[in-house]
C-alpha positions, 0 to 999 in steps of 0.5 A: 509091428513086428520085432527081430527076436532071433537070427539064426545063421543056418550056413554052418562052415566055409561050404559052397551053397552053388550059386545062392548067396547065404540065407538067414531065418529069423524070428519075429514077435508082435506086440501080442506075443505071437512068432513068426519066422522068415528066411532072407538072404544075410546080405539083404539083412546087412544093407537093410541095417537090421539086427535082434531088437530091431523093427521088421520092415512091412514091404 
């Protein structure tokens, strides 16, 4: 079980990323303590409900 530690928002500003929808990274922690990092997409965050503290879905 992994658990959101961190989410950084990378897209600083009002700039235009093209045709991609904005992207988060986020930190993870297991229960030993270990990070791990991922990118998704904020708005896949957003529907999925998922903040700091949170338990990081497994599929």
């Amino acid at each position: 079980m992994k658990i959101i530690k961190h989410i950084f928002d990378g897209d600083f500003g009002c700039e235009e990323t093209g045709s991609q929808k904005p992207t988060v990274s986020v930190t993870l922690t297991d229960e030993a303590g270990n990070e791990s990092y991922v990118t998704v997409e904020d708005e896949w965050l957003t529907n999925n409900g998922l903040n700091i503290g949170d338990t990081w879905p497994e599929n």
